[in-house]
MIDO-708698 format. One record per residue (C-alpha): residue number from 1; residue in one letter; x, y, z. Coordinates in steps of 0.2 Angstrom, whole numbers, plus 2048, in hexadecimal, padded with zeros to 3 digits. Layout:
# MIDO-708698
+-----+------+-----+-----+-----+
! seq ! type !  c1 !  c2 !  c3 !
+-----+------+-----+-----+-----+
! NUM !    A !   X !   Y !   Z !
...
+-----+------+-----+-----+-----+
***
This chain:
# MIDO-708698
+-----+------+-----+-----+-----+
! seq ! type !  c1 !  c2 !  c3 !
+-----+------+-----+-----+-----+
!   1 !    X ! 9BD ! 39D ! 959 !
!   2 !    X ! 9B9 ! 3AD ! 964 !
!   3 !    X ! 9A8 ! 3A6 ! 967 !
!   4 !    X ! 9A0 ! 397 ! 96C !
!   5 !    X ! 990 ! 38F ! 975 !
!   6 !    X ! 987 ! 37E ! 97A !
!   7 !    X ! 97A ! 37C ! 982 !
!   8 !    X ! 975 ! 36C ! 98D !
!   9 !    X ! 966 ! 360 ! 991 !
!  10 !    X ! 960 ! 360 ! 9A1 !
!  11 !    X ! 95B ! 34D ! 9A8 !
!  12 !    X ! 956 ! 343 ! 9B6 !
!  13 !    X ! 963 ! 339 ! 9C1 !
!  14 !    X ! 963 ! 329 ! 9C9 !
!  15 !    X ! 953 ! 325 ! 9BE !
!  16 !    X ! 94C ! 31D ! 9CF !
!  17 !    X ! 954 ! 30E ! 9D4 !
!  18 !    X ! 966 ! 314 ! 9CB !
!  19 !    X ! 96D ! 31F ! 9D7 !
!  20 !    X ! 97D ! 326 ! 9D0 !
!  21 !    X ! 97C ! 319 ! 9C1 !
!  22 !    X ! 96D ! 31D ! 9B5 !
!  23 !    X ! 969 ! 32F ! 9AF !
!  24 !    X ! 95F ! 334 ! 99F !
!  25 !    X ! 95F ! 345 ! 996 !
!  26 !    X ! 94E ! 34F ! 997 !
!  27 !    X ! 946 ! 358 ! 988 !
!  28 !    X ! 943 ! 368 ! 989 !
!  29 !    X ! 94D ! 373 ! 995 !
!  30 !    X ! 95E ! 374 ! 998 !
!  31 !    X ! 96E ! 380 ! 99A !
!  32 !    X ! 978 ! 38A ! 98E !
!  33 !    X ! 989 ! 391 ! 992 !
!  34 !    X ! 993 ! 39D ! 985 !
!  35 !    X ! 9A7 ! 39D ! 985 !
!  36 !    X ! 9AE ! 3AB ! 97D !
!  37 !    X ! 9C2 ! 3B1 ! 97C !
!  38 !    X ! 9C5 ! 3BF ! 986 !
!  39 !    X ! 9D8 ! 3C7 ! 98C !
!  40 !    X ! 9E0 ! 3C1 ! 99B !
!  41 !    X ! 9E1 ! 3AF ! 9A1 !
!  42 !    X ! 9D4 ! 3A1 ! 9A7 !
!  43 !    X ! 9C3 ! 3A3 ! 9AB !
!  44 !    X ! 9B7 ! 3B0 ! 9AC !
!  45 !    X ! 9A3 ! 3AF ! 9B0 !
!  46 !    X ! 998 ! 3BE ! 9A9 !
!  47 !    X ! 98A ! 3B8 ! 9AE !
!  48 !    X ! 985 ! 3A9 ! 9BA !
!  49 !    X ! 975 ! 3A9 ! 9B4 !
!  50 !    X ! 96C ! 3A8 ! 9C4 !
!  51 !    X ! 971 ! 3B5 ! 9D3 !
!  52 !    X ! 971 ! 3A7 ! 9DF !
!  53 !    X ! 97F ! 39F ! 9D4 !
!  54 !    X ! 991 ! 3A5 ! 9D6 !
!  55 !    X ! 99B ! 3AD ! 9CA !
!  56 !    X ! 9AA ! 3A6 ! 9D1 !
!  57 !    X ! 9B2 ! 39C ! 9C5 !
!  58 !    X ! 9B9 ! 38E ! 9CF !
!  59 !    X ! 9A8 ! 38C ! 9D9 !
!  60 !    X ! 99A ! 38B ! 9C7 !
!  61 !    X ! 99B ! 37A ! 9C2 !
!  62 !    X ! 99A ! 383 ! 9B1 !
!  63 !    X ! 9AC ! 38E ! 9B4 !
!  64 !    X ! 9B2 ! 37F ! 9BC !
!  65 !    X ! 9B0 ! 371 ! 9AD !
!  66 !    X ! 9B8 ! 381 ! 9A4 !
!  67 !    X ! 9C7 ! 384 ! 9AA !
!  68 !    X ! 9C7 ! 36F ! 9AB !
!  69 !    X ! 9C6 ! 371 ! 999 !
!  70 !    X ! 9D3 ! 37F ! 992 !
!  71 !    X ! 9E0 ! 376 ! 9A2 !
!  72 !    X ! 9DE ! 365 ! 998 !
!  73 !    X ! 9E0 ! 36D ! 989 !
!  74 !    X ! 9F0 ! 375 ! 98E !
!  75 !    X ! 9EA ! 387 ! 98D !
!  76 !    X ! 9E6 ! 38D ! 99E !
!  77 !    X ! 9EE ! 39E ! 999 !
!  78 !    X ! 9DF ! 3A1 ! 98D !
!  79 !    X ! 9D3 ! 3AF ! 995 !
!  80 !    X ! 9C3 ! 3A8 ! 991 !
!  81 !    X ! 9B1 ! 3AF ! 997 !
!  82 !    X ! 9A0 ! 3A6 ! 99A !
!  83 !    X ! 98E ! 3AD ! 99C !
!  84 !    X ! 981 ! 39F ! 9A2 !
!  85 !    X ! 971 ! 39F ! 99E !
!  86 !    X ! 967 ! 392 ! 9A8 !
!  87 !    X ! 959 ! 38A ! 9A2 !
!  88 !    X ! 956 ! 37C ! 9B1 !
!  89 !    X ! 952 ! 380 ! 9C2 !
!  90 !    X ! 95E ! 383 ! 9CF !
!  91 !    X ! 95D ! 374 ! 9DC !
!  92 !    X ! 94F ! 36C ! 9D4 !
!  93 !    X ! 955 ! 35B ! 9CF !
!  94 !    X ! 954 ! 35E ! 9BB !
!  95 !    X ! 966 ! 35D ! 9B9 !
!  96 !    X ! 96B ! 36E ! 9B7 !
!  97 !    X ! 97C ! 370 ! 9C2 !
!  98 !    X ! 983 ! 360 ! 9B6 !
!  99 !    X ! 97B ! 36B ! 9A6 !
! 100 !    X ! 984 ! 379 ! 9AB !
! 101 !    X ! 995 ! 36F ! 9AC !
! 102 !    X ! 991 ! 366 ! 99C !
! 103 !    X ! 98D ! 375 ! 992 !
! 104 !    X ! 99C ! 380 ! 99A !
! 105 !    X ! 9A9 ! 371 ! 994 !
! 106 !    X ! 9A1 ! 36E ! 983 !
! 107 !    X ! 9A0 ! 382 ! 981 !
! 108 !    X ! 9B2 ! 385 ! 985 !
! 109 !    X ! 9B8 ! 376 ! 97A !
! 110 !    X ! 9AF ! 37C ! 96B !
! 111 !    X ! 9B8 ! 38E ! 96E !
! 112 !    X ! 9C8 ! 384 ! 96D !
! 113 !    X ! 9C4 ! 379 ! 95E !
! 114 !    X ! 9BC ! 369 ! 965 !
! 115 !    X ! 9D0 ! 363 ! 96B !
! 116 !    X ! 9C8 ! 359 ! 977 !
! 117 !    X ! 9BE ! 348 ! 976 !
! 118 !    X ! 9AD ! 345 ! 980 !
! 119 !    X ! 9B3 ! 339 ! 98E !
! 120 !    X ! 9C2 ! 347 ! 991 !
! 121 !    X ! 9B1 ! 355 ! 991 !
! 122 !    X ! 9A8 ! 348 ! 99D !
! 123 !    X ! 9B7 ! 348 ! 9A8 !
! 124 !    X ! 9B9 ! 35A ! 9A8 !
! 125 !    X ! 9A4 ! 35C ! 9AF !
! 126 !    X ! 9A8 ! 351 ! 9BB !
! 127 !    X ! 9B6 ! 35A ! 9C4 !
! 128 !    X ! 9A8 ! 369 ! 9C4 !
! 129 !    X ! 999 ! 35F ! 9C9 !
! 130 !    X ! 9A5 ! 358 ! 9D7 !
! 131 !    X ! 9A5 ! 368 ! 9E0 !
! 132 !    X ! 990 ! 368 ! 9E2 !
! 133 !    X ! 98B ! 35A ! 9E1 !
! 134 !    X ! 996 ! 34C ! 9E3 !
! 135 !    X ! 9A1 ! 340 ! 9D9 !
! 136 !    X ! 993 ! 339 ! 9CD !
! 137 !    X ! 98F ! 337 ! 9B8 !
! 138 !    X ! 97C ! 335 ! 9B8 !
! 139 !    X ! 979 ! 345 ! 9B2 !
! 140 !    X ! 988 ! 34B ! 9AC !
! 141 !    X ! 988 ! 33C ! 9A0 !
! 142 !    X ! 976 ! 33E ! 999 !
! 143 !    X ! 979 ! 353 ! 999 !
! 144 !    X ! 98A ! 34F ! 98D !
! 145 !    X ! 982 ! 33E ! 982 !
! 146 !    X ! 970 ! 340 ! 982 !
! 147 !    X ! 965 ! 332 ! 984 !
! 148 !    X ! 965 ! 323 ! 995 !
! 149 !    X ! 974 ! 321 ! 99A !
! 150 !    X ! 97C ! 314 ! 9A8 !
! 151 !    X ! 98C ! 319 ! 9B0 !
! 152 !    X ! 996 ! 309 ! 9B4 !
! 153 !    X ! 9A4 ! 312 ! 9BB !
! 154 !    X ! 9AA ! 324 ! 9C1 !
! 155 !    X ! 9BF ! 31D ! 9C2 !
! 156 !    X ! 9BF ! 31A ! 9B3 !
! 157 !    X ! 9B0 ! 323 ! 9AC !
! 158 !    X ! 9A5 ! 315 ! 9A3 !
! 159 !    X ! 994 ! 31A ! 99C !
! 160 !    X ! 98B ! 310 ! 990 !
! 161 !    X ! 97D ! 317 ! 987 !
! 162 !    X ! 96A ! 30E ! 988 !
! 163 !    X ! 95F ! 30E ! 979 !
! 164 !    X ! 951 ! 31B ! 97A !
! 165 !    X ! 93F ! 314 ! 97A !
! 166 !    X ! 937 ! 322 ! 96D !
! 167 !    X ! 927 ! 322 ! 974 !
! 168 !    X ! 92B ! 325 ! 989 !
! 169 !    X ! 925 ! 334 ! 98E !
! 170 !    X ! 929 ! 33B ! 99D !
! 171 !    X ! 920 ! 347 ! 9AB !
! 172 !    X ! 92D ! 353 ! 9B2 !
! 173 !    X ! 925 ! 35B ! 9C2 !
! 174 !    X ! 92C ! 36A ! 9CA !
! 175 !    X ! 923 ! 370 ! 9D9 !
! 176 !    X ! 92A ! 380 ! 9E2 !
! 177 !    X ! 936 ! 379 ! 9ED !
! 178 !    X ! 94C ! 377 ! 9ED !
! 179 !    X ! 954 ! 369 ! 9F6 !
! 180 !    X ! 967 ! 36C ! 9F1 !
! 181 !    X ! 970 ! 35B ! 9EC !
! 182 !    X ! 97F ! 35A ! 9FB !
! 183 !    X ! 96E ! 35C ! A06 !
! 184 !    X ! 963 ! 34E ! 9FF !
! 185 !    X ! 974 ! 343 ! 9FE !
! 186 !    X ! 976 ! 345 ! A0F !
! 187 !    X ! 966 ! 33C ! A13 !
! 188 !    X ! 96C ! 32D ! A09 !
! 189 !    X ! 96D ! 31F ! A15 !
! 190 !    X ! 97F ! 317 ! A18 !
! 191 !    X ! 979 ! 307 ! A1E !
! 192 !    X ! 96D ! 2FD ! A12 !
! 193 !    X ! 966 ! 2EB ! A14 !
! 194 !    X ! 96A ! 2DE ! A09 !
! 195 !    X ! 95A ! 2D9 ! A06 !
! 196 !    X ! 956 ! 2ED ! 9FF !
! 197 !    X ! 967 ! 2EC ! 9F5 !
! 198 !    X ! 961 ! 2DC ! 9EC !
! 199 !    X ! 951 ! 2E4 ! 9E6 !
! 200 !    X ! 959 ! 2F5 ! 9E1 !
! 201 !    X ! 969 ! 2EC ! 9D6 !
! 202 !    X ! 957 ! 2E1 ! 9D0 !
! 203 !    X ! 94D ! 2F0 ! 9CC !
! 204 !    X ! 95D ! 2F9 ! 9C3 !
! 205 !    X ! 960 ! 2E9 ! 9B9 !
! 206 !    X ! 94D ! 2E9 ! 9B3 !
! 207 !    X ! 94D ! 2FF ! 9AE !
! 208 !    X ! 95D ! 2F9 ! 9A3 !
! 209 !    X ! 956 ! 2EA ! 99C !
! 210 !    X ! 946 ! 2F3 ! 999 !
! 211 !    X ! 94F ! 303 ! 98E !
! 212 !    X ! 957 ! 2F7 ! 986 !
! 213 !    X ! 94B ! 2EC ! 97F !
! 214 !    X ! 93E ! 2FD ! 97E !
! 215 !    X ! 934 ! 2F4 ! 98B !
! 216 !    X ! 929 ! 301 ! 994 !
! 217 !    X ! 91F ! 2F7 ! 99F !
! 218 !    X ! 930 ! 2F0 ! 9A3 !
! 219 !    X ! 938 ! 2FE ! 9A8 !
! 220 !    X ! 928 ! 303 ! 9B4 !
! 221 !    X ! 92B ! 2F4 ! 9BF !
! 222 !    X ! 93E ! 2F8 ! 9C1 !
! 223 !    X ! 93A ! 30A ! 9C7 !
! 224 !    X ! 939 ! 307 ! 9D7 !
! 225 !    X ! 947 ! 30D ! 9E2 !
! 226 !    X ! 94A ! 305 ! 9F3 !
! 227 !    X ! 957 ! 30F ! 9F9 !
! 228 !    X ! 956 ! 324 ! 9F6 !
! 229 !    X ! 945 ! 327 ! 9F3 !
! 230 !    X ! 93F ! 320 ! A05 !
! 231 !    X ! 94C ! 32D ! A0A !
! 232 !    X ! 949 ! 33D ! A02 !
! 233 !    X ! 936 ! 33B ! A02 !
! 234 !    X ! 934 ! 343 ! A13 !
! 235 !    X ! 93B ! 353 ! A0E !
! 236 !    X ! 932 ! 353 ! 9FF !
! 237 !    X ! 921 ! 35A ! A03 !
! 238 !    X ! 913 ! 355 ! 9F8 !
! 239 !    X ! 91D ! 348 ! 9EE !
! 240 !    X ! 915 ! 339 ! 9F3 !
! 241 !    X ! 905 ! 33F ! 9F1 !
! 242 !    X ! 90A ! 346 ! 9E0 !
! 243 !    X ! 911 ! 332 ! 9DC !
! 244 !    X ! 901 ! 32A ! 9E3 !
! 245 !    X ! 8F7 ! 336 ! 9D7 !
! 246 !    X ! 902 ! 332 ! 9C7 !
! 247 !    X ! 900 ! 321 ! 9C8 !
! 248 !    X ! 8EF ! 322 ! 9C9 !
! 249 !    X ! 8EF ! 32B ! 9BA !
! 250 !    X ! 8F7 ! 31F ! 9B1 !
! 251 !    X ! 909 ! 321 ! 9B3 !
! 252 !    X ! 915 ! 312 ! 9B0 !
! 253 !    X ! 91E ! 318 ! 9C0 !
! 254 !    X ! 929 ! 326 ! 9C6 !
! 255 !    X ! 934 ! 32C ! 9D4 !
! 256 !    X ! 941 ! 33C ! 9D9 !
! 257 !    X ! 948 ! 341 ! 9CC !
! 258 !    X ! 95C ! 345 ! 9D2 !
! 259 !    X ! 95D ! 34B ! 9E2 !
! 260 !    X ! 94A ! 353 ! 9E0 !
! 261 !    X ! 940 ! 35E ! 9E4 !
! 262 !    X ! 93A ! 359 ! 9D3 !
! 263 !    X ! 932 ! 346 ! 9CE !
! 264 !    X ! 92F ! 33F ! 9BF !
! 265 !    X ! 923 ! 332 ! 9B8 !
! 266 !    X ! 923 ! 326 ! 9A8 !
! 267 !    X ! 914 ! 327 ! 99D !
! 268 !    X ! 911 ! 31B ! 98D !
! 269 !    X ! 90B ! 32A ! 983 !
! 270 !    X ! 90A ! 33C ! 981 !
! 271 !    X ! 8F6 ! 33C ! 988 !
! 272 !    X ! 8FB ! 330 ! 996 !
! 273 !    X ! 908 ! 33C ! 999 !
! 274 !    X ! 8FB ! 34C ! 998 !
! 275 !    X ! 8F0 ! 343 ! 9A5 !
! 276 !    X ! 8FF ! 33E ! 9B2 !
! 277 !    X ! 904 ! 352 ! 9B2 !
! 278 !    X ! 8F4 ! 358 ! 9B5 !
! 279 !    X ! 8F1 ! 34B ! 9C5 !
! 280 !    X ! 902 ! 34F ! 9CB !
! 281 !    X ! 8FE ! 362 ! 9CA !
! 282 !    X ! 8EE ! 360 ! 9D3 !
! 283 !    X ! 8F2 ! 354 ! 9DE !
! 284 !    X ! 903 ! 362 ! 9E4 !
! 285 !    X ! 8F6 ! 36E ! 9E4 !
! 286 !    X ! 8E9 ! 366 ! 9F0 !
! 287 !    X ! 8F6 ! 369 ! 9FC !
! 288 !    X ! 8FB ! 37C ! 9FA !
! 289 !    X ! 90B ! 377 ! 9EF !
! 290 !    X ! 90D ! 380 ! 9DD !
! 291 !    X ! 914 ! 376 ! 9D2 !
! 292 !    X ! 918 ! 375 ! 9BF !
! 293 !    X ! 917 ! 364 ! 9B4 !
! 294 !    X ! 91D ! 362 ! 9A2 !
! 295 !    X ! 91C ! 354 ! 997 !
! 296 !    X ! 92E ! 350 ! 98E !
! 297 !    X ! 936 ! 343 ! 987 !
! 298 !    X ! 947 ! 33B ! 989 !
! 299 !    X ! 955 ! 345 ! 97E !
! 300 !    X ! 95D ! 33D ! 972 !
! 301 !    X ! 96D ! 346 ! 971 !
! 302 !    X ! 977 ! 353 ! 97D !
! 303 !    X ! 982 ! 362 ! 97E !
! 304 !    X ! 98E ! 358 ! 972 !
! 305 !    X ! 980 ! 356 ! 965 !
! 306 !    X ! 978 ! 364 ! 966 !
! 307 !    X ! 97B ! 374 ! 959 !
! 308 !    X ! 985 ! 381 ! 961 !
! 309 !    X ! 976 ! 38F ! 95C !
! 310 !    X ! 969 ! 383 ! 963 !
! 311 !    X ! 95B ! 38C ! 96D !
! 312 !    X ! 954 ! 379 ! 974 !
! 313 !    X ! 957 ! 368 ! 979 !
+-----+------+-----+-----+-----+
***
């Protein structure tokens, strides 16, 4: 081929309680990259896609899963060129760093003929989202597969994918703000007690057991992170009024959604949903803060599923 695209979900990391283990795929928005064959050798970017990404190859998570790509395929000679077009907000917790690498690895190995199998394309992502973002899967995994996914283990890579329960619907909240990934992991804490580590492994083991058996009320009472939201909250103004407001609406419970600024909130339905976005908005905007809330659902499939032409996720 002299030609080819893909275009990836974003999604929500750590789904609360499941720092670096659970992620889910988000409906909606996401990143497309296009690979095309050019003269010369290795990678190329045309377009970044935003001018505060570079356009060095070997620092866009997007180049980087690339040239990952065409070196496991043994063709590292082959020129190729990739123009991003981002979809997802830059430092806003939706994902888009992981959707970037996703989409430039399954882009690049659709140009060469799909010689590559998904766990090789995963590996490839996760050398690029190494470089921003740390040696994690919980987007990269839902960005490539679609749906809930739980990472087990980064060495060896081991995902094993949830059911989707159909009718979750999920409030994405944006307000304008950045907080850049290397910064909010830095806050983590590197000393937890026990008694928090109990209730966080407890709370993961309820969201799983939830997904699994499409138990929404379920996976309410396991989103409750101990550990990272108590952290990051501080420097996320407005966020727990925001969360007080949603669950006053109605919402089945909700956190950070990666590394933030954004949160996200369960809803049982697509009204529930409609009435959580519009307390978040108010409740971000009593305090001065503009933000944008959407109502989406989780995505059943990712970059490998979706069409090479398609315009949505």
């Amino acid at each position: 081929m002299e030609r080819a695209s893909a275009i990836a979900p974003g999604g929500i990391g750590n789904i609360g309680p499941g720092l670096d283990v659970l992620g889910l795929a988000v409906s909606g928005l996401g990143d497309r990259v296009i690979a095309e064959r050019v003269p010369g050798h290795g990678v190329t970017i045309a377009d970044a896609g935003h001018p505060d990404l570079p356009t060095d190859a070997d620092r866009n998570t997007a180049g980087i899963a690339a040239t990952q790509v065409l070196a496991f395929a043994g063709m590292a000679s082959l020129g190729v060129r990739l123009t991003i077009i981002k979809g997802l907000p830059l430092s806003g917790g939706q994902g888009g760093s992981a959707a970037s690498a996703v989409a430039g690895a399954v882009a690049v190995n659709r140009l060469l003929g799909d010689v590559l199998d998904p766990m090789t394309l995963l590996s490839c992502a996760l050398e690029a989202e190494a470089t921003v973002a740390g040696r994690h899967a919980d987007n990269l995994a839902p960005a490539l597969f679609g749906g809930v996914c739980l990472i087990r283990s980064v060495h060896p890579l081991d995902v094993i994918q949830l059911p989707v329960p159909e009718s979750l619907r999920i409030v994405m909240a944006h307000p304008a703000q950045r907080l850049r990934t290397i910064d909010a992991r830095a806050l983590l804490p590197a000393l937890i007690e026990r008694g928090r580590v109990v209730a966080q492994l407890a709370n993961v083991a309820t969201m799983v057991s939830g997904f699994w058996t499409g138990d929404l009320a379920m996976i309410g009472r396991g989103l409750d992170d101990q550990i990272a939201e108590p952290a990051r909250a501080p420097l996320l103004p407005g966020f727990v009024e925001a969360k007080a407001a949603a669950m006053a609406a109605g919402a089945l419970s909700g956190s950070i959604s990666g590394a933030g600024p954004t949160s996200f909130f369960f809803a049982t339905n697509d009204l529930s949903a409609q009435r959580i976005a519009h307390a978040v908005r108010d409740a971000y905007a009593a305090l001065d803060i503009a933000c944008d809330a959407r109502v989406a659902h989780i995505a059943p499939v990712g970059a490998l599923g979706l069409q090479d032409d398609a315009t949505s996720v």
